[in-house]
PyMOL Python script that loads the backbone (N, CA, C, O; Angstrom):
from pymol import cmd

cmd.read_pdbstr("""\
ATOM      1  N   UNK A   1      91.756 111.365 154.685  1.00  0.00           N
ATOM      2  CA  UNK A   1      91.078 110.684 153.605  1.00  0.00           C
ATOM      3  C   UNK A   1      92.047 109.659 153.010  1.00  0.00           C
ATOM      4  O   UNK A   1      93.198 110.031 152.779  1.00  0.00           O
ATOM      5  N   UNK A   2      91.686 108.414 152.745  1.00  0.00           N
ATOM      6  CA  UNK A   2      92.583 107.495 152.549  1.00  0.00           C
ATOM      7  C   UNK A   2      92.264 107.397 151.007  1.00  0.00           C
ATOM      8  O   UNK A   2      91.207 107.806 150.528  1.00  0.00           O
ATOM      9  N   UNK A   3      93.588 106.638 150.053  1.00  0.00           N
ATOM     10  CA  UNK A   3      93.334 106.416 148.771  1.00  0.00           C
ATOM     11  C   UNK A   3      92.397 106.039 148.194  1.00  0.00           C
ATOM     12  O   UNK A   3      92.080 106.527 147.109  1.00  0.00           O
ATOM     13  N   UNK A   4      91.684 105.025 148.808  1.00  0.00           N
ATOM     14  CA  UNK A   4      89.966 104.535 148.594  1.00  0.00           C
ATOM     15  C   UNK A   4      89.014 105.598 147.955  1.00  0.00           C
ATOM     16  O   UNK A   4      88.384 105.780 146.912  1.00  0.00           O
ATOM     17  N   UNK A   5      89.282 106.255 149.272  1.00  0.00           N
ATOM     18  CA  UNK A   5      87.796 107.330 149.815  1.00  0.00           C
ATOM     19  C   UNK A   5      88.002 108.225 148.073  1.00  0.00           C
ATOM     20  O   UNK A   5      87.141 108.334 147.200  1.00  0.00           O
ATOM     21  N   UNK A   6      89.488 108.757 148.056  1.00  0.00           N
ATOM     22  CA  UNK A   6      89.716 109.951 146.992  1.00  0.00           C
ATOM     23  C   UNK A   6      89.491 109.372 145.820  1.00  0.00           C
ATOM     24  O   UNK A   6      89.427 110.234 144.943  1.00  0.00           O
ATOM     25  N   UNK A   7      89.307 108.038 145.317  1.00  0.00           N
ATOM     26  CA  UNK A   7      89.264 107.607 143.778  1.00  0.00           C
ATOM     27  C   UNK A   7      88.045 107.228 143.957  1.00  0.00           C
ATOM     28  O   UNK A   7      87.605 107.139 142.811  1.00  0.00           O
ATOM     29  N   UNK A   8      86.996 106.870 144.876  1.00  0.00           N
ATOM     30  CA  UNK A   8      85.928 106.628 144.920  1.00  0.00           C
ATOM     31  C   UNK A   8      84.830 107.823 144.943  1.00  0.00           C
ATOM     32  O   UNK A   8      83.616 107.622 144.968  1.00  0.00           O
ATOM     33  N   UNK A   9      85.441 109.084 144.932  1.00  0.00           N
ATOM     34  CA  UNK A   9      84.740 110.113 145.220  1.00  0.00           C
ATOM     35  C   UNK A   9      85.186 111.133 143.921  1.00  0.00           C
ATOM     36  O   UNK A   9      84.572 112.178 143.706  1.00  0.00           O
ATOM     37  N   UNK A  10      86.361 110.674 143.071  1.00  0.00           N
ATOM     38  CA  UNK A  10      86.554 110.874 141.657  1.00  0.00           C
ATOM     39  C   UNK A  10      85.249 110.919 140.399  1.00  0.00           C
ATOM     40  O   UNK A  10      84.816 109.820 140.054  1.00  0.00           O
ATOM     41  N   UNK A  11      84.803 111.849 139.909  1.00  0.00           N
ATOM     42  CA  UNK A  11      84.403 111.997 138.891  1.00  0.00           C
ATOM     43  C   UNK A  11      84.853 111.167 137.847  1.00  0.00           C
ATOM     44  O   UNK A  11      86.023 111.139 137.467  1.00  0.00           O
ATOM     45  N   UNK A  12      83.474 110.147 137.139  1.00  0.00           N
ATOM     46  CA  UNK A  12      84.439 109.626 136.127  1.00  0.00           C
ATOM     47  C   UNK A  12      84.736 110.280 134.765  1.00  0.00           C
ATOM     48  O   UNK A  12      84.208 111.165 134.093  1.00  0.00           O
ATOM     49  N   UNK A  13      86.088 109.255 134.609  1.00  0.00           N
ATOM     50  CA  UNK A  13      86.895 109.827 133.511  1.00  0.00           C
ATOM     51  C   UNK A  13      86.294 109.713 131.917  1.00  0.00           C
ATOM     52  O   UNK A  13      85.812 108.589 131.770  1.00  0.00           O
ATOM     53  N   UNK A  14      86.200 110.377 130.920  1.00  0.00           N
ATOM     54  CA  UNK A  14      85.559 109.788 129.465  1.00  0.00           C
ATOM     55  C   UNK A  14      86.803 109.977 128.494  1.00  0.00           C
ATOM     56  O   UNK A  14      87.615 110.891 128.636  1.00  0.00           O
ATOM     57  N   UNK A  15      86.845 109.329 127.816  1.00  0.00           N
ATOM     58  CA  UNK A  15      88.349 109.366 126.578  1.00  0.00           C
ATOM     59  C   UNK A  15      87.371 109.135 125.061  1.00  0.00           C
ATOM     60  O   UNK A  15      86.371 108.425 124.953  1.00  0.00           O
ATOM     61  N   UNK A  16      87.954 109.886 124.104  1.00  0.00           N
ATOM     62  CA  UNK A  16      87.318 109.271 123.314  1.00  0.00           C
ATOM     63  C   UNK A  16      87.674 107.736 122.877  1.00  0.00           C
ATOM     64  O   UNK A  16      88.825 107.347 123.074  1.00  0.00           O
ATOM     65  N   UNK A  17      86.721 106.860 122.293  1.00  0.00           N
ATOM     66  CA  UNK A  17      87.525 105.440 121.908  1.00  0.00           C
ATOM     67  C   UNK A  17      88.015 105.590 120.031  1.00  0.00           C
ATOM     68  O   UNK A  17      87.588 105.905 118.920  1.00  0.00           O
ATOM     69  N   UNK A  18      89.026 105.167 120.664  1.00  0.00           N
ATOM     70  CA  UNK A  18      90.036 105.089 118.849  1.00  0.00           C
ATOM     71  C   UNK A  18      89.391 104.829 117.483  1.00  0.00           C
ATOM     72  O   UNK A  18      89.793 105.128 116.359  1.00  0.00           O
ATOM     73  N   UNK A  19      87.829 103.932 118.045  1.00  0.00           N
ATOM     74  CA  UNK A  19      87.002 103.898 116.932  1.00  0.00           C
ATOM     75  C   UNK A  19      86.389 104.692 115.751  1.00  0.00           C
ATOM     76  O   UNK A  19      86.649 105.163 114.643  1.00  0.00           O
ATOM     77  N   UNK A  20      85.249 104.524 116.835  1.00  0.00           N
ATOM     78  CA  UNK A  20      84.147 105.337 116.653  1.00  0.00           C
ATOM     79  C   UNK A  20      84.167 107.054 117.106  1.00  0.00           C
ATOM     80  O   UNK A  20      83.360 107.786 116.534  1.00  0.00           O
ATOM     81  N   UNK A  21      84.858 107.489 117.864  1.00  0.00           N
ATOM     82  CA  UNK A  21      85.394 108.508 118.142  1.00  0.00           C
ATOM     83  C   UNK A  21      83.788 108.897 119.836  1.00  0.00           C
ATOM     84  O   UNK A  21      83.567 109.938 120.454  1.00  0.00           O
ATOM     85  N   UNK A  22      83.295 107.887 119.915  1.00  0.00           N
ATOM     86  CA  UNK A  22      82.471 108.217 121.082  1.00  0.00           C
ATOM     87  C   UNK A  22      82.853 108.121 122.614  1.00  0.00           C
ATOM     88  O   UNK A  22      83.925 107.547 122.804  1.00  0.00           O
ATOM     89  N   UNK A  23      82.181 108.574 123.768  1.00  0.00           N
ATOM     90  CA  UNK A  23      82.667 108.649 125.016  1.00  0.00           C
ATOM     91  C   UNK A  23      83.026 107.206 125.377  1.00  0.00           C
ATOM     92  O   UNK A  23      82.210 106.385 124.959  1.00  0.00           O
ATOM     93  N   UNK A  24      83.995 106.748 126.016  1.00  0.00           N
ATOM     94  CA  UNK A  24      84.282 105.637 126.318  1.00  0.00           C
ATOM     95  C   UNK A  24      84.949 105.835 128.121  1.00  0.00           C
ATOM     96  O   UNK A  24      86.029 106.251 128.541  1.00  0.00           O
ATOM     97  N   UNK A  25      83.824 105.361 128.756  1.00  0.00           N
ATOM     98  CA  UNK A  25      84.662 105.100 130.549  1.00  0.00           C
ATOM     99  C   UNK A  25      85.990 104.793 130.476  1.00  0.00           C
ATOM    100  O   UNK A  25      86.176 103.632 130.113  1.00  0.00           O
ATOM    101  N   UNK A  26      87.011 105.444 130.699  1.00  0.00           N
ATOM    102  CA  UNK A  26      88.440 105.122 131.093  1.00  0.00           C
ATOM    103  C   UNK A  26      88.061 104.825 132.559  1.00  0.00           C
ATOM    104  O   UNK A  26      87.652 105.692 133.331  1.00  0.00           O
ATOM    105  N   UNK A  27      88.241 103.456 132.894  1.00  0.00           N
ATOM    106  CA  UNK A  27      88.349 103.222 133.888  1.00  0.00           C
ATOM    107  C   UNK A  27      88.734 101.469 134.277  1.00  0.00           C
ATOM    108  O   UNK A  27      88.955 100.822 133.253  1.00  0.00           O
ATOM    109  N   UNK A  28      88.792 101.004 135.030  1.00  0.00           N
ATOM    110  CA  UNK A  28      88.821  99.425 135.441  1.00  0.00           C
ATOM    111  C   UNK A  28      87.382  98.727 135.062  1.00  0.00           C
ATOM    112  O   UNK A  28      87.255  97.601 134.580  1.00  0.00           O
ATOM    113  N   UNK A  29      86.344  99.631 135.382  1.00  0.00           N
ATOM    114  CA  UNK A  29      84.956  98.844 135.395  1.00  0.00           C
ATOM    115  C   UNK A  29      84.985  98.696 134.133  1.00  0.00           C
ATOM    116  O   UNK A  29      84.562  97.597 133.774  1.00  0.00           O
ATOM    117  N   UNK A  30      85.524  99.785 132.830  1.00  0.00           N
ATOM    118  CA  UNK A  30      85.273  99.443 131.523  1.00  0.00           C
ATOM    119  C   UNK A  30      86.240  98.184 130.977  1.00  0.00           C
ATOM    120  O   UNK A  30      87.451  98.405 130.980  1.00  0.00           O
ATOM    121  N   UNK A  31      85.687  96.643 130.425  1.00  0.00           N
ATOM    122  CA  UNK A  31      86.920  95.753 130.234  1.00  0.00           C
ATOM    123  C   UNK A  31      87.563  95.747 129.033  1.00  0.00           C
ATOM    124  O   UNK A  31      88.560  95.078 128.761  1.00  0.00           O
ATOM    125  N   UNK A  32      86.623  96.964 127.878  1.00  0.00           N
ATOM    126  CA  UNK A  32      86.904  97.164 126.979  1.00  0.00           C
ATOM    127  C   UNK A  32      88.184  98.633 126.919  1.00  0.00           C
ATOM    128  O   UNK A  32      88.800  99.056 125.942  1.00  0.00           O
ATOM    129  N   UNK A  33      88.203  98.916 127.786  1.00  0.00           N
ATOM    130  CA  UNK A  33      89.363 100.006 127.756  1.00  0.00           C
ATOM    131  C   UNK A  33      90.181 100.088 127.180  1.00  0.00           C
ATOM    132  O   UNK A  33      90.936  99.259 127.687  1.00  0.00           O
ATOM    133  N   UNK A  34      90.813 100.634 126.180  1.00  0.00           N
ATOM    134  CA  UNK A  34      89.937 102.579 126.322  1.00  0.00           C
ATOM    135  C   UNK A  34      88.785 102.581 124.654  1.00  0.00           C
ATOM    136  O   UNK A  34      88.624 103.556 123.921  1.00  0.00           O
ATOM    137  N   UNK A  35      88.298 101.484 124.509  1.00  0.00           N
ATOM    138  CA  UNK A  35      87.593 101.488 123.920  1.00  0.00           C
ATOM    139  C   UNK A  35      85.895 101.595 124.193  1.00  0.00           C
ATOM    140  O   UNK A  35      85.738 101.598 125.414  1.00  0.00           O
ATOM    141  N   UNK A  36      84.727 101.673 123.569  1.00  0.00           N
ATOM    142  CA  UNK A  36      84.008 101.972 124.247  1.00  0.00           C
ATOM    143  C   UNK A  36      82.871 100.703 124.368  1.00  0.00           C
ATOM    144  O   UNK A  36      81.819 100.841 124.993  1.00  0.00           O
ATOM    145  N   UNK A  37      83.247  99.485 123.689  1.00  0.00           N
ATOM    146  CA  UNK A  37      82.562  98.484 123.700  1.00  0.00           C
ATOM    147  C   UNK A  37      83.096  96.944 122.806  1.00  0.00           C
ATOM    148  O   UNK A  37      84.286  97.030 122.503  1.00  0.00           O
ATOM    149  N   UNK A  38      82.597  95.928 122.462  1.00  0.00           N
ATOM    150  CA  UNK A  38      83.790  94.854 122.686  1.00  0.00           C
ATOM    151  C   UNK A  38      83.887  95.280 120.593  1.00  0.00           C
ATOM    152  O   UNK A  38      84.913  95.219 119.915  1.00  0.00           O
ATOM    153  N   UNK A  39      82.615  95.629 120.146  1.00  0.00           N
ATOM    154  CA  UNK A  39      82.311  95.629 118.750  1.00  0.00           C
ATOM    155  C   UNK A  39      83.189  96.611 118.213  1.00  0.00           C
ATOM    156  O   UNK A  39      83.497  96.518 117.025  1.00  0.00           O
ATOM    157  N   UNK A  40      83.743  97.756 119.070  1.00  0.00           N
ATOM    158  CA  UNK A  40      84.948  98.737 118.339  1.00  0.00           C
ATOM    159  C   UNK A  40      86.139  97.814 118.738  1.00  0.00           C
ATOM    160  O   UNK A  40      86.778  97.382 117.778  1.00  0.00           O
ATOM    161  N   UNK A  41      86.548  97.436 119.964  1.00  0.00           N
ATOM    162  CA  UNK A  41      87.572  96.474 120.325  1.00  0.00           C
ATOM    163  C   UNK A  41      87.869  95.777 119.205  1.00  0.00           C
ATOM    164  O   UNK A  41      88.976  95.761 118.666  1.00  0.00           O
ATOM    165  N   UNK A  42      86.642  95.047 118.747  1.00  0.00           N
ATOM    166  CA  UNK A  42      86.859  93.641 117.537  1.00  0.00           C
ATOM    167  C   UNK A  42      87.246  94.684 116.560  1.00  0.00           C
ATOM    168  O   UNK A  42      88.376  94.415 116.151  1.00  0.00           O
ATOM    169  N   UNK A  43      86.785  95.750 116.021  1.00  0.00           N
ATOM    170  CA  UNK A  43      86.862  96.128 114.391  1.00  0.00           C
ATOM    171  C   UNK A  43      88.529  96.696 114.322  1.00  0.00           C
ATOM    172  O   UNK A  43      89.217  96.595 113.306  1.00  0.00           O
ATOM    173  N   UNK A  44      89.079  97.401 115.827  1.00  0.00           N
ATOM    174  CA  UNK A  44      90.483  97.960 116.194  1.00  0.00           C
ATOM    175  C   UNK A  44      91.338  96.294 116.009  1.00  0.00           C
ATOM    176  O   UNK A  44      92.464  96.432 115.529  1.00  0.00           O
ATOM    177  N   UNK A  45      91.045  95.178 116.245  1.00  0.00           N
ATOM    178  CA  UNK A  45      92.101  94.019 116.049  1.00  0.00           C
ATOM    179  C   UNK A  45      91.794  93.728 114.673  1.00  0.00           C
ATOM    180  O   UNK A  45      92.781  93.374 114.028  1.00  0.00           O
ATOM    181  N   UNK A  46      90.660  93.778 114.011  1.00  0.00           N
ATOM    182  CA  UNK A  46      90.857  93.284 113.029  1.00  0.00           C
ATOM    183  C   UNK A  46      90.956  94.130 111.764  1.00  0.00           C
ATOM    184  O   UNK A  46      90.495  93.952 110.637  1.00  0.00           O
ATOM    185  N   UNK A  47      91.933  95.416 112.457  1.00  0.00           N
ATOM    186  CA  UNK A  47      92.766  96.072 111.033  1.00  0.00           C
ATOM    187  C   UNK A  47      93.751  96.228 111.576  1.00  0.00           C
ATOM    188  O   UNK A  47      94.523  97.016 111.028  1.00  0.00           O
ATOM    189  N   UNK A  48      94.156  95.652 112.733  1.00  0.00           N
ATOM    190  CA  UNK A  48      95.544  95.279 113.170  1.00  0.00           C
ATOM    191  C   UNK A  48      95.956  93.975 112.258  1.00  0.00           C
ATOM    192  O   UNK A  48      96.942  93.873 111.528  1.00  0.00           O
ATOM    193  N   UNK A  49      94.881  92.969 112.517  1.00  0.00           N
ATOM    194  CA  UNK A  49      95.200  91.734 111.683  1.00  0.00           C
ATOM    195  C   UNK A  49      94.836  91.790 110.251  1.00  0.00           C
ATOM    196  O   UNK A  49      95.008  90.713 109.681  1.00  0.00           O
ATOM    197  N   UNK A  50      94.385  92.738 109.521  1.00  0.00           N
ATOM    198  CA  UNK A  50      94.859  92.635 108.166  1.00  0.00           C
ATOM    199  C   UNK A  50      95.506  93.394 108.104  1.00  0.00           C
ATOM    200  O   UNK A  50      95.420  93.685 106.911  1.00  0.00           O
ATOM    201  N   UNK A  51      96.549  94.378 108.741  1.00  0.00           N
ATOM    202  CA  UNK A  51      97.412  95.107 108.629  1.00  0.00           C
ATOM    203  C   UNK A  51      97.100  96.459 107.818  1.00  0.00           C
ATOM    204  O   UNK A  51      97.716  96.725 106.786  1.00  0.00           O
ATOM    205  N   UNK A  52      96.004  97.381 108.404  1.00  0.00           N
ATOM    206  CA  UNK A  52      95.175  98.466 107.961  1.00  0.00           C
ATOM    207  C   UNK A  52      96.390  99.450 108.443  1.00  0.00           C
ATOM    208  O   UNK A  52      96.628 100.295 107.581  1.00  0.00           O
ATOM    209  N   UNK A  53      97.398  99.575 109.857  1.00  0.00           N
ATOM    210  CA  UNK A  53      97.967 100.129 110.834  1.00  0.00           C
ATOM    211  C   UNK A  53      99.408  99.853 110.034  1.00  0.00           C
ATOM    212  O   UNK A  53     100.041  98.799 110.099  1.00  0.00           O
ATOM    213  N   UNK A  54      99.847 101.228 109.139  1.00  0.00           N
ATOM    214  CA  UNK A  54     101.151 100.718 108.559  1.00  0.00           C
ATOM    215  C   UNK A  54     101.818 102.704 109.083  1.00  0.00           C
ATOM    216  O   UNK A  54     101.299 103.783 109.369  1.00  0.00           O
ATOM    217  N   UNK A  55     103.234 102.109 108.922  1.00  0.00           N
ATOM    218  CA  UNK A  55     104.116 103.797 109.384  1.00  0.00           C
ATOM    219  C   UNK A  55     104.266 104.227 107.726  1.00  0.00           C
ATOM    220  O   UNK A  55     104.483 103.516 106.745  1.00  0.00           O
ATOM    221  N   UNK A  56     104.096 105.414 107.827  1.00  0.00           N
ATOM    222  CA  UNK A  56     104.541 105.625 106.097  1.00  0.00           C
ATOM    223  C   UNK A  56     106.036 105.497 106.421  1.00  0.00           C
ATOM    224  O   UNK A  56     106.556 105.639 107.528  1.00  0.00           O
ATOM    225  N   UNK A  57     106.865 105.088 104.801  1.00  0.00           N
ATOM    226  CA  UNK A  57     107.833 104.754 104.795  1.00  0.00           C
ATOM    227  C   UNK A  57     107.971 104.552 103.219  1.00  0.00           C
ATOM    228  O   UNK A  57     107.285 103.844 102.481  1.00  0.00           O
ATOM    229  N   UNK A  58     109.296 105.559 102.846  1.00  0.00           N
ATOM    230  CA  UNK A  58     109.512 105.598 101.187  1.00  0.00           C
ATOM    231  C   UNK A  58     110.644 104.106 101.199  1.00  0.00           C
ATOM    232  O   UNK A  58     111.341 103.419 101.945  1.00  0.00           O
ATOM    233  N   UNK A  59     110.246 104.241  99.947  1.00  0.00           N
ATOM    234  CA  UNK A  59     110.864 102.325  99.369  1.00  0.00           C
ATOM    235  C   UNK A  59     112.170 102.451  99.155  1.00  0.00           C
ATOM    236  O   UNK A  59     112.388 103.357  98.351  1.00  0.00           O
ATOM    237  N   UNK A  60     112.957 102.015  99.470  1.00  0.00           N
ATOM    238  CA  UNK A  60     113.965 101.995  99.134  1.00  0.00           C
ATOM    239  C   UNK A  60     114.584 102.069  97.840  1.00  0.00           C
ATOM    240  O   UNK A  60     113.857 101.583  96.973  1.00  0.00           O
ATOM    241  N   UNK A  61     115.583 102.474  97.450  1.00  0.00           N
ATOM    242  CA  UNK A  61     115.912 102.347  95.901  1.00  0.00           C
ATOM    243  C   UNK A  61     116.094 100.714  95.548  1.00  0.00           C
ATOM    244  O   UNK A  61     116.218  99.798  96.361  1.00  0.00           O
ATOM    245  N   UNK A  62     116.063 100.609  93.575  1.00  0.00           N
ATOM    246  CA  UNK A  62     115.909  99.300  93.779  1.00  0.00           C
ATOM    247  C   UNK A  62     117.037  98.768  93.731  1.00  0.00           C
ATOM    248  O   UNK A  62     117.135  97.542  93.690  1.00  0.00           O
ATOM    249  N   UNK A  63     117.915  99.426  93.728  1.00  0.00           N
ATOM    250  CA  UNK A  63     119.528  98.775  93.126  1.00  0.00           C
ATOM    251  C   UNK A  63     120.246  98.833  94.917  1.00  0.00           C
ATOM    252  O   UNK A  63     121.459  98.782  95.124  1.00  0.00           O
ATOM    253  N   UNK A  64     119.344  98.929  95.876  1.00  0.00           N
ATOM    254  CA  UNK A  64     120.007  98.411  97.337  1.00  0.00           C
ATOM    255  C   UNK A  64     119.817  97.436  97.905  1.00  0.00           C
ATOM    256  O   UNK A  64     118.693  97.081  98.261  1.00  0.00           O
ATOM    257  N   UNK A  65     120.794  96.842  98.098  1.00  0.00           N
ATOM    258  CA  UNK A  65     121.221  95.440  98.803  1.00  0.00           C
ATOM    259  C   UNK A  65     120.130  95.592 100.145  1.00  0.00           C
ATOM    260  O   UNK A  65     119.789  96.605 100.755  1.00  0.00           O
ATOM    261  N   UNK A  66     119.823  94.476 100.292  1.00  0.00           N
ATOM    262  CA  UNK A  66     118.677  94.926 101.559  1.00  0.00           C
ATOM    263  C   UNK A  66     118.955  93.847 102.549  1.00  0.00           C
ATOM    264  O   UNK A  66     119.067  92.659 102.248  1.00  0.00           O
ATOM    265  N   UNK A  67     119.064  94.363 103.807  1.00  0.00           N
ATOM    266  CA  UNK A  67     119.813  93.827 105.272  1.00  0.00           C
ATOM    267  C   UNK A  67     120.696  94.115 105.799  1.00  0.00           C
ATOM    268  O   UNK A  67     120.647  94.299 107.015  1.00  0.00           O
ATOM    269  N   UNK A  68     121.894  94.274 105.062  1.00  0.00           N
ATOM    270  CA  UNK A  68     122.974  94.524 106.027  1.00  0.00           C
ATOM    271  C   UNK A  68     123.317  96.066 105.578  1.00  0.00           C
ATOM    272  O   UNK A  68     123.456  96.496 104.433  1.00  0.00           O
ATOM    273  N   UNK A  69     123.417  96.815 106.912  1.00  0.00           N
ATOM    274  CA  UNK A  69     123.503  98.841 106.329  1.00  0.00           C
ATOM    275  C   UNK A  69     125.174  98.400 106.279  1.00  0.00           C
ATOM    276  O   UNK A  69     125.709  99.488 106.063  1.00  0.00           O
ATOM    277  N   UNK A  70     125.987  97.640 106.343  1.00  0.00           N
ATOM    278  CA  UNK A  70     127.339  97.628 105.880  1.00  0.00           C
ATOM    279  C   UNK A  70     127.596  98.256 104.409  1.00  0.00           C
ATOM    280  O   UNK A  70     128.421  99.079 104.013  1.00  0.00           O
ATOM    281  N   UNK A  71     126.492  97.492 103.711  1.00  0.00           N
ATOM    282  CA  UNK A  71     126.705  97.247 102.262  1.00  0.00           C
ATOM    283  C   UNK A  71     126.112  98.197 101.398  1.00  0.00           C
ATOM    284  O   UNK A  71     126.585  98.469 100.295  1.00  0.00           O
ATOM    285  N   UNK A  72     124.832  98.836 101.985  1.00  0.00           N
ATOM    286  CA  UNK A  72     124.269 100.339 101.630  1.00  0.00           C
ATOM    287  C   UNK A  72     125.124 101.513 102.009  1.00  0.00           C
ATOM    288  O   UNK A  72     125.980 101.561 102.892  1.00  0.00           O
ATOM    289  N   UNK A  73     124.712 102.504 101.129  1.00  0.00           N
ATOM    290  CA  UNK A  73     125.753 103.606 100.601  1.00  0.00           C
ATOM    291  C   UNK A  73     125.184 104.370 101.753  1.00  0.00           C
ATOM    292  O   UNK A  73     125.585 105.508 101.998  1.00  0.00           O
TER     293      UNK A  73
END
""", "prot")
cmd.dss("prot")
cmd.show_as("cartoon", "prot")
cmd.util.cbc("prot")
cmd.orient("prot")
């Protein structure tokens, strides 16, 4: 059985999409991958681009010099 035959005879794969949390084809045929259509695609970039996607992270104190860790304690 050649590589063809075995991925062509593969069950397809479902992931949930990052969205909406629904079945989404993991696969090549899907171009929205691993999302499940272009309308979750668009809503996933555009809280990338207002910056919805942040790491938590405590503030620094305010009395630290900020840039060089030379100069922080």
């Amino acid at each position: 059985m050649t590589d063809t035959e075995k991925t062509t005879h593969a069950p397809p794969r479902y992931v949930p999409c990052p969205t909406c949390g629904g079945p989404s084809l993991f696969s090549p045929d899907n171009r929205f991958r691993p999302f499940c259509s272009e309308r979750c695609k668009q809503i996933d970039l555009g809280a990338w681009a207002s910056e919805e996607f942040r790491v938590p992270s405590e503030s620094p104190a305010q009395d630290n010099p900020y840039g060089d860790p030379k100069l922080e304690d």
